[in-house]
C-alpha positions in Angstrom: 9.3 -56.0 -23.9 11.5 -52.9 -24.9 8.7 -50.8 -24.1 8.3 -52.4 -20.6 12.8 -51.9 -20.6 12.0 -48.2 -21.5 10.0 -47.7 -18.6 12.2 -48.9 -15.9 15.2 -47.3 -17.0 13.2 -44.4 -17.3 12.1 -44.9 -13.7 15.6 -45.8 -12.5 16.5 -42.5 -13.5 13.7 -40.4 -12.1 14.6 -42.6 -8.4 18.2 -41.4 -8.8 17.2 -37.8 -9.4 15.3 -37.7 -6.5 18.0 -38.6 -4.5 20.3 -36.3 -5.3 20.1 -32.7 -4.7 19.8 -30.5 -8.1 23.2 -28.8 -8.0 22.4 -25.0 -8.8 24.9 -23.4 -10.8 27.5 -20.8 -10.0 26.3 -21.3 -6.1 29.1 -21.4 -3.6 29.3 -20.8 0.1 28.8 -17.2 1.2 32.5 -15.7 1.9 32.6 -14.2 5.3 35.3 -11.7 5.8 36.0 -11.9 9.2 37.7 -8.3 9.7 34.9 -6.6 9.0 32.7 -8.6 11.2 34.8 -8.3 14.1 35.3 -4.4 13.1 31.1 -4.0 13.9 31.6 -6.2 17.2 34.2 -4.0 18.2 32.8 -1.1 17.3 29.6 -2.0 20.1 31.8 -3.5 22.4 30.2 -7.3 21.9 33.7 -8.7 23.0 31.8 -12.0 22.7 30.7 -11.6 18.9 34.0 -10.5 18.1 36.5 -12.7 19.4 35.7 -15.7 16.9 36.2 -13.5 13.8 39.4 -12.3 15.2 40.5 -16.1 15.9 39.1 -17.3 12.2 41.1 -13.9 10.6 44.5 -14.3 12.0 44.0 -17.9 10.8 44.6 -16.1 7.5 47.2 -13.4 8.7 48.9 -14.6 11.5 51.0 -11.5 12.2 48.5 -8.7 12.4 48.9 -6.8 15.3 45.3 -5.5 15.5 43.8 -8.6 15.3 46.4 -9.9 18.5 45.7 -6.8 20.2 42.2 -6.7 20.0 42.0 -10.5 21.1 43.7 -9.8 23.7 41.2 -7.1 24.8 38.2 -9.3 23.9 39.7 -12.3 25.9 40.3 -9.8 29.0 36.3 -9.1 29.0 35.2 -12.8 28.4 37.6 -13.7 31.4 39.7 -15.8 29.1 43.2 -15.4 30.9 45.1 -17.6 29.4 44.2 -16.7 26.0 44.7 -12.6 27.3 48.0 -13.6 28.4 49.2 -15.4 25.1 48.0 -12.7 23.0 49.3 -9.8 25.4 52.8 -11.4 24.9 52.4 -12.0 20.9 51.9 -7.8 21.4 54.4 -7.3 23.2 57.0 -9.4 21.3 56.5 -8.3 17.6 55.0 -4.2 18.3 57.0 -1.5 18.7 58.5 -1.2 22.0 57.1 2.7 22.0 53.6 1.4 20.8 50.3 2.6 23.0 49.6 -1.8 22.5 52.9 -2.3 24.5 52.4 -0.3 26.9 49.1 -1.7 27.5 50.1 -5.1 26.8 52.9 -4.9 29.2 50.7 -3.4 32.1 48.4 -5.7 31.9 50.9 -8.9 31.8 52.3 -7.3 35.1 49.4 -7.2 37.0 47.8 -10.1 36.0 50.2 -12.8 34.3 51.7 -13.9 38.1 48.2 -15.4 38.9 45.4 -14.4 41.2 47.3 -15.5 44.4 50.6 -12.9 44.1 48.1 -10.4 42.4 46.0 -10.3 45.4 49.5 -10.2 47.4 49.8 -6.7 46.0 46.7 -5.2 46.9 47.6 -6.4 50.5 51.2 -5.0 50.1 50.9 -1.7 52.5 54.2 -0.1 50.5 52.3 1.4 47.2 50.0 4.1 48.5 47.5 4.9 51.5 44.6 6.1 49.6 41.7 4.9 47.9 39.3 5.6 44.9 35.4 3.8 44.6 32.5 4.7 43.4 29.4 3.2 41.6 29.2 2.8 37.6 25.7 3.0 36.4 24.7 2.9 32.5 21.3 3.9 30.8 20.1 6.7 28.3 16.7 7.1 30.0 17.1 5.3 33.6 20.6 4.4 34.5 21.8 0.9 35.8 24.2 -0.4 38.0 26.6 -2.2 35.6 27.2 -5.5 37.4 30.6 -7.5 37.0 32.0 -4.2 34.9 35.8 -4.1 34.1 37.1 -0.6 35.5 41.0 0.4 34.9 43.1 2.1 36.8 46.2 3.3 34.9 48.9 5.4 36.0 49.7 8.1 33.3 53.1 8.1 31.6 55.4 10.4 32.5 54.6 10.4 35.8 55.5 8.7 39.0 52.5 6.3 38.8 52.9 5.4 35.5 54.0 1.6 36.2 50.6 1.6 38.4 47.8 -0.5 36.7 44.9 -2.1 38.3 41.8 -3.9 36.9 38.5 -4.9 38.6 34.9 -6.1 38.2 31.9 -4.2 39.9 29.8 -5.9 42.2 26.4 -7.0 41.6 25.2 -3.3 42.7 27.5 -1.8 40.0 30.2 -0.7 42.9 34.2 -0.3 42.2 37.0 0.2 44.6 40.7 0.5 44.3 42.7 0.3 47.7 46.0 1.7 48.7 46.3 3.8 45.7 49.6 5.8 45.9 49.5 9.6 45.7 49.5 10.8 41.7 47.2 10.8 38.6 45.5 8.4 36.8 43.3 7.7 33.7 40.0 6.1 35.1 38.7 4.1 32.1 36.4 0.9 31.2 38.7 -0.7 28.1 42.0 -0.7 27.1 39.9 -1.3 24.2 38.0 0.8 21.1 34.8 3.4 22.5 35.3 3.5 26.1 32.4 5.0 27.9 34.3 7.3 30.1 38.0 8.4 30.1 38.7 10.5 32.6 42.0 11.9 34.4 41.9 11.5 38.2 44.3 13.4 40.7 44.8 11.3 43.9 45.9 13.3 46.9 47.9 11.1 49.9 45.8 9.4 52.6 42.5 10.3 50.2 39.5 8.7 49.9 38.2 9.6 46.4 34.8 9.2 45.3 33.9 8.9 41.4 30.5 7.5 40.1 30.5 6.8 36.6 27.4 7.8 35.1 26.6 9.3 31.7 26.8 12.3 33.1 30.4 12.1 32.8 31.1 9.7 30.2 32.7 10.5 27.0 30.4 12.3 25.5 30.2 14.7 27.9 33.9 14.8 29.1 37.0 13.2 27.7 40.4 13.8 29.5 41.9 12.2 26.9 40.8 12.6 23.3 42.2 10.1 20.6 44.3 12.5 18.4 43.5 12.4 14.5 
């Protein structure tokens, strides 16, 4: 009879082993640090990869202006305006009023932050300028692309008279750009407000002009940069 005990206890214990996973020891959940991570997104331009480890890290530091700014950046390529906007005015409430991320954060809140409808307005409004820069922006090491639905900037360089002008677009589906009634002035012609653009180049706009400027790699940074990030 004990024996015949014995063996169901012994079985009762074997059952409840088997339902329960064996617990290995010292094992925890991987740590992710979520800078990092979105420093390699970044650094490639996947605004897509990024953007979640910049969310998940300023869970952890709330008032780190790289991680707002570069949200913000992220959310302008994923199309996420209202999340570009919030995170455009956390930059410009807490950075430096002289800060390169104001300035940005303030252009872009100007052009964009009234809505699509009074942002069209002012590329209808005759008064800013009579002339006009296009072009095509085509991508590709051994046989170049059109880059469809690309952002290109057009920024007004500070200083200058044109330096409240800034103006954002996408490309068409054959890769082609085109900013209208463009006043008279220079401009940096860029494809990020962000980290490694592919081409930053300064633009002279002459009055009543109608400027023509493919993007290729024929011109993009790494064959010509107007405006080299100082060390």
């Amino acid at each position: 009879m004990r024996a015949s005990f014995a063996l169901l206890a012994i079985g009762a214990l074997v059952m409840a082993g088997c339902q329960r996973a064996p617990a290995v020891p010292g094992a925890s959940a991987p740590v992710v640090n979520h800078i990092d991570e979105a420093k390699t997104a970044l650094a490639t331009a996947n605004w897509a990869a990024a953007a979640p480890h910049l969310r998940a890290a300023l869970l952890q530091d709330p008032d780190s202006l790289f991680l707002h700014s570069n949200l913000a950046v992220c959310a302008t390529w994923l199309d996420l305006k209202d999340e570009a906007i919030r995170e455009f005015e956390w930059v410009v409430a807490h950075a430096p009023a002289d800060s390169q991320e104001t300035k940005t954060a303030r252009s872009w809140l100007a052009a964009n932050r009234a809505g699509t409808q009074s942002a069209a307005a002012a590329m209808d409004d005759p008064s800013p300028g009579d002339s006009r820069v296009h072009g095509q922006v085509v991508w590709g090491e051994s046989a170049p692309a059109p880059l469809h639905r690309y952002q290109v900037f057009l920024m007004g360089l500070r200083d200058t008279p044109t330096k409240e002008f800034f103006r954002v677009l996408r490309t068409d589906a054959g890769g082609n750009y085109a900013f209208a009634k463009v006043p008279a002035g220079s401009y940096k012609l860029t494809d990020t407000i962000g980290p490694d653009p592919k081409w930053r180049m300064k633009v002279t706009v002459e009055q009543a002009q109608d400027l023509s400027i493919d993007l290729t790699p024929d011109n993009s940074v790494k064959r010509r940069d107007d405006f080299p990030e100082r060390k």
